[in-house]
C-alpha positions, 0 to 999 in steps of 0.5 A: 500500500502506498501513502502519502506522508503529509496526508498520514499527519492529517490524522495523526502528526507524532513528533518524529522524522519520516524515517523514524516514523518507518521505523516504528511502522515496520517494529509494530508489523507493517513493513516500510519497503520504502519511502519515496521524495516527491517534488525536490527540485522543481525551483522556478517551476510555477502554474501556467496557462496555454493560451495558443497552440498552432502547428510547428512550420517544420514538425508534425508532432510539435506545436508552437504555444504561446504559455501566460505564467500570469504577469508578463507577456506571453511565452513562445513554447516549442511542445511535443505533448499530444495533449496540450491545447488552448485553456488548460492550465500546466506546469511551467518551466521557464528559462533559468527554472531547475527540475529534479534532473538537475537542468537548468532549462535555458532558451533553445532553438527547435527546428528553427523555432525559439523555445522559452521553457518547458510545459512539463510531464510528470515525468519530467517533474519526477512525480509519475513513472509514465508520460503520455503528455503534459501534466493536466491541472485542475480549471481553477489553478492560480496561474503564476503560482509556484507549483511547488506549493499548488501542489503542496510539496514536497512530501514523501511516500510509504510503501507498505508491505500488507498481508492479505490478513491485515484488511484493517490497514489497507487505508489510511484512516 
C-alpha cells in the first residue's frame, strides 16, 4: 500500500522524522519497503496557462504555444505533448527554472523555432513513472503560482508491505 506522508499527519502528526516514523511502522508489523521524495527540485517551476497552440512550420508532432505564467507577456513554447491545447492550465518551466534532473532549462532553438521553457510531464517533474503528455491541472489553478506549493510539496511516500490478513490497514484512516 502506498501513502502519502503529509496526508498520514492529517490524522495523526507524532513528533518524529519520516524515517523514524518507518521505523516504528515496520517494529509494530507493517513493513516500510520504502519511502519515496516527491517534488525536490522543481525551483522556478510555477502554474501556467496555454493560451495558443498552432502547428510547428517544420514538425508534425510539435506545436508552437504561446504559455501566460500570469504577469508578463506571453511565452513562445516549442511542445511535443499530444495533449496540450488552448485553456488548460500546466506546469511551467521557464528559462533559468531547475527540475529534479538537475537542468537548468535555458532558451533553445527547435527546428528553427525559439523555445522559452518547458510545459512539463510528470515525468519530467519526477512525480509519475509514465508520460503520455503534459501534466493536466485542475480549471481553477492560480496561474503564476509556484507549483511547488499548488501542489503542496514536497512530501514523501510509504510503501507498505500488507498481508492479505491485515484488511484493517489497507487505508489510511
Amino acid at each position: 500500500m502506498k501513502f502519502s506522508e503529509k496526508w498520514l499527519r492529517e490524522w495523526v502528526d507524532p513528533a518524529m522524522s519520516a524515517e523514524d516514523l518507518a521505523h516504528r511502522l515496520t517494529m509494530i508489523g507493517h513493513e516500510v519497503e520504502q519511502i519515496e521524495p516527491h517534488g525536490h527540485g522543481l525551483d522556478g517551476v510555477i502554474v501556467a496557462e496555454v493560451l495558443e497552440v498552432a502547428k510547428h512550420p517544420s514538425a508534425d508532432r510539435l506545436s508552437l504555444c504561446q504559455v501566460s505564467d500570469g504577469s508578463r507577456k506571453p511565452f513562445a513554447v516549442v511542445c511535443g505533448a499530444p495533449n496540450v491545447r488552448v485553456g488548460m492550465k500546466s506546469a511551467f518551466a521557464p528559462v533559468g527554472a531547475q527540475l529534479p534532473d538537475g537542468n537548468k532549462l535555458r532558451r533553445v532553438k527547435i527546428r528553427g523555432i525559439e523555445s522559452n521553457g518547458m510545459l512539463c510531464s510528470a515525468l519530467e517533474l519526477a512525480l509519475g513513472e509514465e508520460s503520455d503528455g503534459i501534466l493536466e491541472l485542475t480549471e481553477d489553478a492560480p496561474v503564476g503560482q509556484s507549483f511547488v506549493e499548488y501542489m503542496d510539496l514536497p512530501d514523501c511516500s510509504f510503501n507498505v508491505d500488507l498481508t492479505p490478513n491485515r484488511g484493517d490497514c489497507f487505508s489510511v484512516l
